[in-house]
C-alpha positions as protocol buffer text, in pm:
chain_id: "A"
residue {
  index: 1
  type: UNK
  ca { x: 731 y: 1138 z: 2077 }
}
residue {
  index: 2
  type: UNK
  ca { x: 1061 y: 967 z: 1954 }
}
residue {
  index: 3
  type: UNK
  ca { x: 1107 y: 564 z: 1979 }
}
residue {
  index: 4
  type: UNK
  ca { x: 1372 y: 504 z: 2184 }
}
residue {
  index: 5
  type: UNK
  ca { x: 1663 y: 313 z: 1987 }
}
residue {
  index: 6
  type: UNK
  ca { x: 1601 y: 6 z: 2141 }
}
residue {
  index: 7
  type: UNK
  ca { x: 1203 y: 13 z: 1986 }
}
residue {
  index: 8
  type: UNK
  ca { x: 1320 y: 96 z: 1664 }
}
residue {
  index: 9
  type: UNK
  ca { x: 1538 y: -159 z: 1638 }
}
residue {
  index: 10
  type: UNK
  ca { x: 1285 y: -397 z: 1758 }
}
residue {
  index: 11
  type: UNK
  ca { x: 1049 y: -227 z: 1461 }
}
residue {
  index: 12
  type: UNK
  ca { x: 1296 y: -249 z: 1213 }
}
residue {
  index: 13
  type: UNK
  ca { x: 1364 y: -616 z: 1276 }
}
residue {
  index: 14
  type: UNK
  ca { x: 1023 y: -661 z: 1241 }
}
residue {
  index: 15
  type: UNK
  ca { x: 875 y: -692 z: 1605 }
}
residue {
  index: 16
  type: UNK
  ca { x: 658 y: -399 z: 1619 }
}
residue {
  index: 17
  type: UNK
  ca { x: 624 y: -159 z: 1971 }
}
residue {
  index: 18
  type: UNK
  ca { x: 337 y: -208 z: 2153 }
}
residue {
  index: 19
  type: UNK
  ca { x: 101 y: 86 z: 2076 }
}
residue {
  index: 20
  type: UNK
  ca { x: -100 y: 216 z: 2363 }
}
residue {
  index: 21
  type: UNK
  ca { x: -437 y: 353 z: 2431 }
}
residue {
  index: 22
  type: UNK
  ca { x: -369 y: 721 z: 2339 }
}
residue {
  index: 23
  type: UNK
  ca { x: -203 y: 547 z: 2002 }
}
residue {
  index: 24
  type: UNK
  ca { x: -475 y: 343 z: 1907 }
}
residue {
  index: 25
  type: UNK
  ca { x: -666 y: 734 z: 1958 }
}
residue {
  index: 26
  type: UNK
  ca { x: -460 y: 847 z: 1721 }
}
residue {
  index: 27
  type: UNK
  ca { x: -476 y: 595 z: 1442 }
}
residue {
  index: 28
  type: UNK
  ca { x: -903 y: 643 z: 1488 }
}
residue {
  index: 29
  type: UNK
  ca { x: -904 y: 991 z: 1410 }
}
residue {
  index: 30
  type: UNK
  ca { x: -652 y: 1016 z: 1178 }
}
residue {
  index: 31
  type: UNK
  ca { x: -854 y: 762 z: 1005 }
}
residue {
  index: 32
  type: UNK
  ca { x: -1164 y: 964 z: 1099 }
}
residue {
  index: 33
  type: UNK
  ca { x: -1001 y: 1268 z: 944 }
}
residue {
  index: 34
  type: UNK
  ca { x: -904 y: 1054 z: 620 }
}
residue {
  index: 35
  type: UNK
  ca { x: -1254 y: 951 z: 568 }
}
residue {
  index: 36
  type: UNK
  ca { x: -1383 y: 1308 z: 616 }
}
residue {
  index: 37
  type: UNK
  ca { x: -1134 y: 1415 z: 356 }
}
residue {
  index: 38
  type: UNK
  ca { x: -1265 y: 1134 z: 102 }
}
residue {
  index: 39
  type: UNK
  ca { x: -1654 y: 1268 z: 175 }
}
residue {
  index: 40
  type: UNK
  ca { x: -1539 y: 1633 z: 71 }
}
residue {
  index: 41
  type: UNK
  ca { x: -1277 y: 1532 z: -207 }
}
residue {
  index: 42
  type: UNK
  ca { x: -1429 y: 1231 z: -414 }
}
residue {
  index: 43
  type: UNK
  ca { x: -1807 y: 1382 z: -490 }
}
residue {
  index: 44
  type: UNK
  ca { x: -1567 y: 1725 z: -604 }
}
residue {
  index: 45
  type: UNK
  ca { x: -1340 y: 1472 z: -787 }
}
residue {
  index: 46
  type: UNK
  ca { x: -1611 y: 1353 z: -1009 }
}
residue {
  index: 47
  type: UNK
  ca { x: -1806 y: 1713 z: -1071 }
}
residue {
  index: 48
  type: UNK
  ca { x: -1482 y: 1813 z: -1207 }
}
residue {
  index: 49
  type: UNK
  ca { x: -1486 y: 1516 z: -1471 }
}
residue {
  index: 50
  type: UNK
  ca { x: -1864 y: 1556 z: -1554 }
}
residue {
  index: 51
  type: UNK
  ca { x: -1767 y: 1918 z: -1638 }
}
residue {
  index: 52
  type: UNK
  ca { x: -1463 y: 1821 z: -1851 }
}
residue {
  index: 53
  type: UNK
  ca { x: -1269 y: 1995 z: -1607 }
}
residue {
  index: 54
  type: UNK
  ca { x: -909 y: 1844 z: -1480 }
}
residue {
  index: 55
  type: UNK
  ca { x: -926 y: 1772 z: -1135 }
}
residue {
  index: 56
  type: UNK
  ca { x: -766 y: 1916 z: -853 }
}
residue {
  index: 57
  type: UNK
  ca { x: -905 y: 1684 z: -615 }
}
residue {
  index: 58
  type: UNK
  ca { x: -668 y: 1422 z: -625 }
}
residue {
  index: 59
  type: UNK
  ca { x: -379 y: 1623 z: -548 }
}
residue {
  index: 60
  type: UNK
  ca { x: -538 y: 1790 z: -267 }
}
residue {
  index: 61
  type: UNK
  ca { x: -666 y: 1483 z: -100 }
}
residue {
  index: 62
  type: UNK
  ca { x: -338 y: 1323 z: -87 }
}
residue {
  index: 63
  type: UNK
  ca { x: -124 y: 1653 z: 22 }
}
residue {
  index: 64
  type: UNK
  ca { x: -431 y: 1642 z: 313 }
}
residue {
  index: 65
  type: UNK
  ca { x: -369 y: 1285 z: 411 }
}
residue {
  index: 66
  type: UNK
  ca { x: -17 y: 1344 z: 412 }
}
residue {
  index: 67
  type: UNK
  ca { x: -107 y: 1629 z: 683 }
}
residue {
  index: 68
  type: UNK
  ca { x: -339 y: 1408 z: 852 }
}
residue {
  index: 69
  type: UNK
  ca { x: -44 y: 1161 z: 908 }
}
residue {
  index: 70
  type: UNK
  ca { x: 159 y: 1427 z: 1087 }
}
residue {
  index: 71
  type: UNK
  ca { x: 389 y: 1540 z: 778 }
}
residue {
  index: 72
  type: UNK
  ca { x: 432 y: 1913 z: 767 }
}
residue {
  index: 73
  type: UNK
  ca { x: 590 y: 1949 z: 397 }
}
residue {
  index: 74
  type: UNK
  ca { x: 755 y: 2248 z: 289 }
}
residue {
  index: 75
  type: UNK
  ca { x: 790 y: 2269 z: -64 }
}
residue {
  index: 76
  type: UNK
  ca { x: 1163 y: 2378 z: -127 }
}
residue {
  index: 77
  type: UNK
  ca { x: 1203 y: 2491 z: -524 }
}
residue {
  index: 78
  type: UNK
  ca { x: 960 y: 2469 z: -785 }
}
residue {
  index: 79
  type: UNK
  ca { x: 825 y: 2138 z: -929 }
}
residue {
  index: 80
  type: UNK
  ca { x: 757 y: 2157 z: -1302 }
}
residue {
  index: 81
  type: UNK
  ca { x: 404 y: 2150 z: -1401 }
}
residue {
  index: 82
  type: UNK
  ca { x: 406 y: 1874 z: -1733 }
}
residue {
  index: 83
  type: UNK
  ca { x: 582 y: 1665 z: -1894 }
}
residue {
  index: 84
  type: UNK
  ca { x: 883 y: 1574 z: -1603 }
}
residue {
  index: 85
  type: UNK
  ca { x: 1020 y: 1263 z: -1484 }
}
residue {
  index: 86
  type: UNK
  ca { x: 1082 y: 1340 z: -1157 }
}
residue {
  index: 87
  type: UNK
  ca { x: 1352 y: 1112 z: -959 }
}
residue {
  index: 88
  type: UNK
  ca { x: 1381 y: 1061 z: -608 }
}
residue {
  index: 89
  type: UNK
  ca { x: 1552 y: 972 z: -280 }
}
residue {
  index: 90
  type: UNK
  ca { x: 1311 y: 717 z: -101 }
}
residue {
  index: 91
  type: UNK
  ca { x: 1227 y: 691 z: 284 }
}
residue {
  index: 92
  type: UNK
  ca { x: 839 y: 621 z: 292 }
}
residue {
  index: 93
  type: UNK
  ca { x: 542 y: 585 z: 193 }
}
residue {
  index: 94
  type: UNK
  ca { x: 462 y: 925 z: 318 }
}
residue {
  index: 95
  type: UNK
  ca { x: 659 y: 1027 z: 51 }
}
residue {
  index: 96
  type: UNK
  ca { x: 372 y: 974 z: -223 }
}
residue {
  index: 97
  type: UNK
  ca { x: 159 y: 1153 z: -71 }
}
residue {
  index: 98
  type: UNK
  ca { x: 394 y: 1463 z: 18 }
}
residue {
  index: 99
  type: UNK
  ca { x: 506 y: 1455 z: -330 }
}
residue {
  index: 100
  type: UNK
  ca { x: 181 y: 1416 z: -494 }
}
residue {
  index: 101
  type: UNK
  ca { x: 38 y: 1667 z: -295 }
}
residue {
  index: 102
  type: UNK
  ca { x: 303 y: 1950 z: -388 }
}
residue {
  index: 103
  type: UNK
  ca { x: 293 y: 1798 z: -773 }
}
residue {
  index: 104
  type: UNK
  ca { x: 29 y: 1575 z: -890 }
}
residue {
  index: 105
  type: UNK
  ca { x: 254 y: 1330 z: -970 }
}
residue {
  index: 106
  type: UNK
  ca { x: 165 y: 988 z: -1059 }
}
residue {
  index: 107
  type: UNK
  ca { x: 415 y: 717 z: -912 }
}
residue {
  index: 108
  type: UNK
  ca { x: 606 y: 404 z: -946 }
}
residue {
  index: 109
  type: UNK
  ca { x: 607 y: 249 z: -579 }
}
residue {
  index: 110
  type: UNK
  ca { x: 757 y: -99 z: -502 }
}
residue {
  index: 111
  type: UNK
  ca { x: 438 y: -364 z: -468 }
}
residue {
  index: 112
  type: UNK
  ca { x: 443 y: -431 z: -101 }
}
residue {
  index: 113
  type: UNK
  ca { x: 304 y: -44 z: -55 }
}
residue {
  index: 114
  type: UNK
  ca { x: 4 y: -194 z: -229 }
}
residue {
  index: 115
  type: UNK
  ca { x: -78 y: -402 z: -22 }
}
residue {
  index: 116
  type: UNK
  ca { x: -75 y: -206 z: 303 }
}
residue {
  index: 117
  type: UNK
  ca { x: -415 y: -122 z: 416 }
}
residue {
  index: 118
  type: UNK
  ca { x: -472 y: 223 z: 359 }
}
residue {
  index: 119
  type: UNK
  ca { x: -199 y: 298 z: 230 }
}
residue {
  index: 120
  type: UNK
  ca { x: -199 y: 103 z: -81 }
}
residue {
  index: 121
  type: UNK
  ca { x: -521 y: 271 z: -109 }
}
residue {
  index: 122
  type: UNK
  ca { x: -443 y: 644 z: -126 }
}
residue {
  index: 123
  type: UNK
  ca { x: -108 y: 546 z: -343 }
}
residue {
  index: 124
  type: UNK
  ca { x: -339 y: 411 z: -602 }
}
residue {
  index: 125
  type: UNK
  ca { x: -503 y: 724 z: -611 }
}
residue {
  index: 126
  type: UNK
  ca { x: -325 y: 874 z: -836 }
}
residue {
  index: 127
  type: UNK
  ca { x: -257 y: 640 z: -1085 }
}
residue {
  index: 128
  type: UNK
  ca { x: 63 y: 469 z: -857 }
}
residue {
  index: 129
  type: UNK
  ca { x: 238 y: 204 z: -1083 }
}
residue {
  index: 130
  type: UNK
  ca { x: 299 y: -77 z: -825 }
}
residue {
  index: 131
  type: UNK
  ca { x: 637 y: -251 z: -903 }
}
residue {
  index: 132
  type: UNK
  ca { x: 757 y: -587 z: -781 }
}
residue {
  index: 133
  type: UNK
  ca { x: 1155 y: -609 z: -743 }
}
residue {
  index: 134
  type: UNK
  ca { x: 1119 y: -1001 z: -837 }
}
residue {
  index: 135
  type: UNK
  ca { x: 942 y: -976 z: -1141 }
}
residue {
  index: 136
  type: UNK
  ca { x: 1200 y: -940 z: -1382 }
}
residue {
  index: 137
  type: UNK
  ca { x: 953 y: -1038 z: -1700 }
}
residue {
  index: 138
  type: UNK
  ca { x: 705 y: -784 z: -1600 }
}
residue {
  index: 139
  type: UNK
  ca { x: 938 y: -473 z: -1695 }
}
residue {
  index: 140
  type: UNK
  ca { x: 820 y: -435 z: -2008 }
}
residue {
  index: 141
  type: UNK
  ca { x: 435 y: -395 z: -1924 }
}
residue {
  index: 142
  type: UNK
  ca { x: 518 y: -189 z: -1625 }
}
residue {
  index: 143
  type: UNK
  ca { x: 751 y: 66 z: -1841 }
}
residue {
  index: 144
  type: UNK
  ca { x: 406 y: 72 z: -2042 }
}
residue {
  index: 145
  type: UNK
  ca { x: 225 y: 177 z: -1792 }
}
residue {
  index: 146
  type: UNK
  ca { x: 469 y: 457 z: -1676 }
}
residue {
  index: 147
  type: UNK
  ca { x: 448 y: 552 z: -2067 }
}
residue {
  index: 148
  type: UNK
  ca { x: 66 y: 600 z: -2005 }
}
residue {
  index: 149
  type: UNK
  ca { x: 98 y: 768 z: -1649 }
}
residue {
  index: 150
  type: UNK
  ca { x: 256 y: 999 z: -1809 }
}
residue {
  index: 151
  type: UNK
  ca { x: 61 y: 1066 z: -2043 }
}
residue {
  index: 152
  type: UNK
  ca { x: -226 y: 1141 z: -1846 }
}
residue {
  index: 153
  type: UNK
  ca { x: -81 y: 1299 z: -1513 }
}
residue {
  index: 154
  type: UNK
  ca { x: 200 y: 1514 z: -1767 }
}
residue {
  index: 155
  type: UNK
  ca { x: 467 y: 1387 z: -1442 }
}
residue {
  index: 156
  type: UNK
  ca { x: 584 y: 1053 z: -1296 }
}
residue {
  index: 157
  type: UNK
  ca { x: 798 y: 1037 z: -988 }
}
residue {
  index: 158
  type: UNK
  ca { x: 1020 y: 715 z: -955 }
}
residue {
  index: 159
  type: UNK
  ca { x: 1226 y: 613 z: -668 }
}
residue {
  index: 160
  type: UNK
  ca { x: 1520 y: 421 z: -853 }
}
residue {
  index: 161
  type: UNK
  ca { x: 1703 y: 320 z: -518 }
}
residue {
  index: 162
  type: UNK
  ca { x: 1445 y: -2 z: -542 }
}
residue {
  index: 163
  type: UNK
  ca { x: 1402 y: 69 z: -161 }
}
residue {
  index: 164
  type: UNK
  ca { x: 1342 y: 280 z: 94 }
}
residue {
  index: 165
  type: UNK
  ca { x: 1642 y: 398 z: 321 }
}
residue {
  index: 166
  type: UNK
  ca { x: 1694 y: 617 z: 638 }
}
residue {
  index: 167
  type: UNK
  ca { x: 1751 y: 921 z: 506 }
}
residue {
  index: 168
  type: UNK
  ca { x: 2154 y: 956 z: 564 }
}
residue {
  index: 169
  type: UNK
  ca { x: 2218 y: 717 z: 269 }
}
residue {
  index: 170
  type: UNK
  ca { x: 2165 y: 703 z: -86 }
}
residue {
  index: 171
  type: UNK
  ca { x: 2168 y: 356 z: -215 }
}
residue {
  index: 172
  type: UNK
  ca { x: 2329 y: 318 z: -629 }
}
residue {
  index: 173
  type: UNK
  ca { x: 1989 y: 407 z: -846 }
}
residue {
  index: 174
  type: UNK
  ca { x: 1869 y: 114 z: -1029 }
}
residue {
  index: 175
  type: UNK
  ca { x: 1789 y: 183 z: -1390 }
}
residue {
  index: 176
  type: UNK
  ca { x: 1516 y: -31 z: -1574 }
}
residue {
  index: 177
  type: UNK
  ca { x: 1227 y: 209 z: -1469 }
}
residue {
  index: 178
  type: UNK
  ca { x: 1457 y: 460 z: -1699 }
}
residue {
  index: 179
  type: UNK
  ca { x: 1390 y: 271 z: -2007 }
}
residue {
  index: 180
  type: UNK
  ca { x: 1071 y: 512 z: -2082 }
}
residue {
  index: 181
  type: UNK
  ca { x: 1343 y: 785 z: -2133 }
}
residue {
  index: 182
  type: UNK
  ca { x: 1545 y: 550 z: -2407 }
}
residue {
  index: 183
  type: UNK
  ca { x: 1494 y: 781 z: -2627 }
}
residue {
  index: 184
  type: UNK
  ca { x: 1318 y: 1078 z: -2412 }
}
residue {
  index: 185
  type: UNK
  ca { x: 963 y: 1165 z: -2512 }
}
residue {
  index: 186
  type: UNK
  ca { x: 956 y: 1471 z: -2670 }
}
residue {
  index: 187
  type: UNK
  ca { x: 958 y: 1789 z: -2463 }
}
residue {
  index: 188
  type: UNK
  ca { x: 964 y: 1592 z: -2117 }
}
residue {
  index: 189
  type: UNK
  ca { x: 1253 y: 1745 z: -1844 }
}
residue {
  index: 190
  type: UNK
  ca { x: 1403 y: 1539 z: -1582 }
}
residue {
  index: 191
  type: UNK
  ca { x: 1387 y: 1678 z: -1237 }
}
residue {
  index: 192
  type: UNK
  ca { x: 1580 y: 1532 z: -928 }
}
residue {
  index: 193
  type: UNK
  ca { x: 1372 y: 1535 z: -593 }
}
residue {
  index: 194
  type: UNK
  ca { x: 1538 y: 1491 z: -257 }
}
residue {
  index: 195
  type: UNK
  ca { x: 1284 y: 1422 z: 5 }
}
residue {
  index: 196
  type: UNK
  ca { x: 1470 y: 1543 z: 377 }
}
residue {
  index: 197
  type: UNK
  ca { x: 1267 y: 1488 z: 744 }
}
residue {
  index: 198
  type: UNK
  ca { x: 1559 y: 1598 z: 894 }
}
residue {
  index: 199
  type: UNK
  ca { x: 1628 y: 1475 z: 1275 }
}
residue {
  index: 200
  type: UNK
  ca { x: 1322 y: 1218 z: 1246 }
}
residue {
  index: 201
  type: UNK
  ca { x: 1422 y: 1066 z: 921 }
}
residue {
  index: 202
  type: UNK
  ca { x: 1523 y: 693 z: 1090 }
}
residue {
  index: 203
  type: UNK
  ca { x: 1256 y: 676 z: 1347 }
}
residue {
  index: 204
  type: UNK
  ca { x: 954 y: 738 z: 997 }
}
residue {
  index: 205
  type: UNK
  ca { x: 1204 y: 562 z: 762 }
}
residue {
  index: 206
  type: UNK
  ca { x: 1035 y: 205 z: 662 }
}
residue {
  index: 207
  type: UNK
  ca { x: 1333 y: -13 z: 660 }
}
residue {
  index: 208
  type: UNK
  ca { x: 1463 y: -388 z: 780 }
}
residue {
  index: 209
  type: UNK
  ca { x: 1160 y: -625 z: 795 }
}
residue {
  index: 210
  type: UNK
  ca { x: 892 y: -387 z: 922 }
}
residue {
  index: 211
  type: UNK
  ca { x: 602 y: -481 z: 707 }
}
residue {
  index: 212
  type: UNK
  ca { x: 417 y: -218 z: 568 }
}
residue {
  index: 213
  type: UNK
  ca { x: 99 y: -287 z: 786 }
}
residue {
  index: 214
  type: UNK
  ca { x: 334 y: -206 z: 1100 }
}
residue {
  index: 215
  type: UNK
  ca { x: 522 y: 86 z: 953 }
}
residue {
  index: 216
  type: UNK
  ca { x: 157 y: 240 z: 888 }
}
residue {
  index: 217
  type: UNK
  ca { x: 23 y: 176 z: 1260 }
}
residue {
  index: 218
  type: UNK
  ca { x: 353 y: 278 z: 1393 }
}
residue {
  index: 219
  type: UNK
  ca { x: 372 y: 607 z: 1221 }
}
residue {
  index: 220
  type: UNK
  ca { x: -78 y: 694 z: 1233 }
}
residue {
  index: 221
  type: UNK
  ca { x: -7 y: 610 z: 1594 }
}
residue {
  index: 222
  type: UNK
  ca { x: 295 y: 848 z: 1673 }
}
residue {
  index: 223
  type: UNK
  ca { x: 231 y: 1178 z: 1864 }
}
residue {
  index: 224
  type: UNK
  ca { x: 241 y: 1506 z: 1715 }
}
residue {
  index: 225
  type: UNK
  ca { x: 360 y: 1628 z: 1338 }
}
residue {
  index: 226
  type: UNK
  ca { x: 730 y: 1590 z: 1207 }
}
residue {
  index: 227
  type: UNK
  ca { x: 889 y: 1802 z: 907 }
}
residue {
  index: 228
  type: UNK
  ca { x: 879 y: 1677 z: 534 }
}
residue {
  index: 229
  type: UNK
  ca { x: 1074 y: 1923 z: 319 }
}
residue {
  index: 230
  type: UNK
  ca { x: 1014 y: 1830 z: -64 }
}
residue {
  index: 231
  type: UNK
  ca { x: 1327 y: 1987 z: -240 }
}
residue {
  index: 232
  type: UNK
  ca { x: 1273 y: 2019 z: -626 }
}
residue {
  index: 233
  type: UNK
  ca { x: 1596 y: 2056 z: -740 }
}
residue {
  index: 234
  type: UNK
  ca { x: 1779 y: 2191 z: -1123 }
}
residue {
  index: 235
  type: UNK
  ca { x: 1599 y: 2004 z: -1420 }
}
residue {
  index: 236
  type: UNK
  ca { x: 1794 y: 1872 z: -1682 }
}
residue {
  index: 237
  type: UNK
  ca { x: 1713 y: 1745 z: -2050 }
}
residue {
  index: 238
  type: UNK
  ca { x: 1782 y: 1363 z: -2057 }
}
residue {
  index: 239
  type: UNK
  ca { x: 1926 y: 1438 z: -2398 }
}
residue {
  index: 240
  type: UNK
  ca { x: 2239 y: 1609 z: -2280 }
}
residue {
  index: 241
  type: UNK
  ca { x: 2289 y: 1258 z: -2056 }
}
residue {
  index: 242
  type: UNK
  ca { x: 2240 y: 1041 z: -2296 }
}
residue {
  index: 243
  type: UNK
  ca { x: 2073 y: 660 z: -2203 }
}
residue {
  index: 244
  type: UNK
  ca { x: 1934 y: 564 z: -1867 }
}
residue {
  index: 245
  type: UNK
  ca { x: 2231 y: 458 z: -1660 }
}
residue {
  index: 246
  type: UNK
  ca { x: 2369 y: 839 z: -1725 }
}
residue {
  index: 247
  type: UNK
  ca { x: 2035 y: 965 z: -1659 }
}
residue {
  index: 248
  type: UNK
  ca { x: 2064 y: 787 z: -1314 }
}
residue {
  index: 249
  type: UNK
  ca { x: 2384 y: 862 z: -1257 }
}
residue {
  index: 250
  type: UNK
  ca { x: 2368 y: 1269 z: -1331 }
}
residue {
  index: 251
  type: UNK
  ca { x: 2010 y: 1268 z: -1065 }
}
residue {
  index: 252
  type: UNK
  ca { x: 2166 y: 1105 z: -834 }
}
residue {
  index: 253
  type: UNK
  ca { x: 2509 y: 1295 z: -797 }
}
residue {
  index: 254
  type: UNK
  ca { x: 2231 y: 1619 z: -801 }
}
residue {
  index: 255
  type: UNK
  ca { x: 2088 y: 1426 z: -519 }
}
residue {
  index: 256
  type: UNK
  ca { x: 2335 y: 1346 z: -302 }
}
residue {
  index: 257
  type: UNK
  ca { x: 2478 y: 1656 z: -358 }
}
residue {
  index: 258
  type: UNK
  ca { x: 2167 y: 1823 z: -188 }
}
residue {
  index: 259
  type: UNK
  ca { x: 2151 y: 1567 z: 96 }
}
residue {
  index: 260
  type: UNK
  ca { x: 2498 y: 1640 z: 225 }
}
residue {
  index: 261
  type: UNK
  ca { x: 2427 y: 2027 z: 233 }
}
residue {
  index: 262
  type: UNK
  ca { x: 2074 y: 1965 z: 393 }
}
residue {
  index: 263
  type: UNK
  ca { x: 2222 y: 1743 z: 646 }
}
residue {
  index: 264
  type: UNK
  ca { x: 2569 y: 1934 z: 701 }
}
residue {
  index: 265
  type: UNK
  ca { x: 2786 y: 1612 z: 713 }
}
residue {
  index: 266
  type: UNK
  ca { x: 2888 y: 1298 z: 451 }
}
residue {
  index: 267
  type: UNK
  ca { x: 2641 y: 1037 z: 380 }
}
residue {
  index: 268
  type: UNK
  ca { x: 2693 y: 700 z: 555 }
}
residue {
  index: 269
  type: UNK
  ca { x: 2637 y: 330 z: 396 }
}
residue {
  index: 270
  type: UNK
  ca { x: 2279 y: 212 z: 472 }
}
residue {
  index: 271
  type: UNK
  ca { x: 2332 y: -27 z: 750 }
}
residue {
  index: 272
  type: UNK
  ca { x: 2106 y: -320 z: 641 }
}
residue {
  index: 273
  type: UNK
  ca { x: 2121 y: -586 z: 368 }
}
residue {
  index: 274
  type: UNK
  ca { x: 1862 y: -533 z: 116 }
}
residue {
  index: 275
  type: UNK
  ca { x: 1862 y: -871 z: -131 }
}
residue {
  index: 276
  type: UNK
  ca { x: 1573 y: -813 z: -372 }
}
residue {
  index: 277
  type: UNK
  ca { x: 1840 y: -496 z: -493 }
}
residue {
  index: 278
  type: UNK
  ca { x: 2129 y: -688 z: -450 }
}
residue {
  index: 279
  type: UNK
  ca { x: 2232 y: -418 z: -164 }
}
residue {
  index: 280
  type: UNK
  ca { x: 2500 y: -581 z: 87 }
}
residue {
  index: 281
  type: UNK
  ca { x: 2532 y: -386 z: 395 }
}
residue {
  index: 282
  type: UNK
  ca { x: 2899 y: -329 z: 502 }
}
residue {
  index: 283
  type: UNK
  ca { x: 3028 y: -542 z: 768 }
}
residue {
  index: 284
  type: UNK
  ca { x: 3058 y: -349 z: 1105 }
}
residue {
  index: 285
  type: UNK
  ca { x: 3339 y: -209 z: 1191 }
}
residue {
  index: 286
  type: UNK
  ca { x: 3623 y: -371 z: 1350 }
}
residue {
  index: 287
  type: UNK
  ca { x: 3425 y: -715 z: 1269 }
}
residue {
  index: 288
  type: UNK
  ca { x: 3501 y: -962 z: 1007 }
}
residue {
  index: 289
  type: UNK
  ca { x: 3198 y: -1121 z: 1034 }
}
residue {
  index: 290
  type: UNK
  ca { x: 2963 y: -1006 z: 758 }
}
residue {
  index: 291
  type: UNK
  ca { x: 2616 y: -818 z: 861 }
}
residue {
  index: 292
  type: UNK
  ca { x: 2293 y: -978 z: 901 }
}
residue {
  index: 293
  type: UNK
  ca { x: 2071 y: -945 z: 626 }
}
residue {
  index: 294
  type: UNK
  ca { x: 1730 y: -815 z: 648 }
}
């Protein structure tokens, strides 16, 4: 069931709908059906290590919980198996686990999805390098541990928009998390991602001041499944765009690109203020007062 506008305004200005009975249903056996997941997938998880065997397990548990959150993901192109740097559009955290389920990917997520209960959790999984938008010192050690993500899960997914958006706008990509491709490791592709939920992509989008806490009960609480298509689009060798702002600049034309087809019509500017990425939503029209910022 859809929020009506006025509720997700209300939820994106940070003053979350009331959920009801049935919802509160919902978010018990979803988490019932997440827990039931861990009991088959974790004991698997760590047979497959004792053997010497790479696991599976991972990947499957988080395409399940994605399911088990009502995402129905259809995987549009094929995702390479190793060494990629995938880079994507950026809506929610259901994204990690839609991605991760049709990849293996590890991540870079901004911090905050850390620290949402559950959530944070399952991103972690699968080796999720948590990323805080103030911590401009801390680049350096976090582009280390994207060099070893890599390493070990042979992909990485990033979300260089620095936020998540509603899924009609592409924000410019930021670039430091790009750094691990100054120069590109040897062999390692670069393919774009563009993550569409079609008609439902504003009412799941995490945006404004919803805190991650909220966005989770509002969406575990929702009724009924919603569509997740996981386009891997073209690779491309980061050394025929050479350094990371061209890198950014070439995935996110790609992007965009396959947004506007998906959604038959031009993107719009994203509506709200975003300061930690210096994002300044345009003024409405007709208004010459500037918009609030969220």
């Amino acid at each position: 069931m859809a929020l009506s506008p006025e509720a997700r305004l209300a939820a994106i200005e940070g003053r979350p709908p009331p959920i009801d009975a049935l919802g509160w249903c919902r978010i018990a056996l979803r988490a019932a059906g997440l827990v039931a997941g861990l009991i088959l997938c974790v004991p698997l998880h760590y047979l497959w290590h004792l053997l010497r065997l790479g696991s599976p397990w991972p990947r499957i548990f988080l395409g399940l919980a994605a399911r088990i959150a009502g995402a129905r993901v259809t995987r549009v192109g094929v995702p390479l198996k190793r060494d990629v740097f995938y880079i994507s559009n950026h809506l929610s955290w259901i994204d990690i686990l839609a991605v991760a389920g049709a990849s293996g990917s590890a991540f870079v997520a901004k911090a905050e999805i850390r620290d949402a209960p559950v959530v944070g959790w399952l991103a972690g999984l699968n080796r999720t390098v948590f990323v805080s938008r103030e911590d401009r010192m801390g680049v350096a050690e976090q582009i280390n541990q994207l060099k070893d993500a890599l390493a070990e899960n042979w992909s990485v997914t990033v979300f260089p928009e620095g936020t998540t958006t509603d899924g009609r706008s592409l924000l410019p990509f930021k670039t430091p998390m790009l750094r691990v491709l100054e120069p590109p490791p040897p062999g390692v592709l670069v393919q774009p991602v563009m993550l569409e939920y079609g008609a439902v992509g504003e009412e799941i989008a995490w945006i404004g001041v919803e805190t991650g806490v909220d966005n989770a009960k509002r969406l575990l609480s929702r009724k009924g499944s919603f569509p997740l298509r996981v386009h891997f689009l073209e690779p491309f060798h980061p050394r025929d765009f050479p350094g990371r702002k061209a890198i950014a600049a070439e995935s996110r034309r790609r992007i965009e690109e396959a947004l506007i087809a998906a959604l038959g019509e031009p993107l719009r500017p994203f509506r709200y203020s975003v300061d930690p990425v210096r994002y300044a939503a345009p003024a409405p029209t007709g208004s010459s007062e500037p918009p609030t910022a969220l």
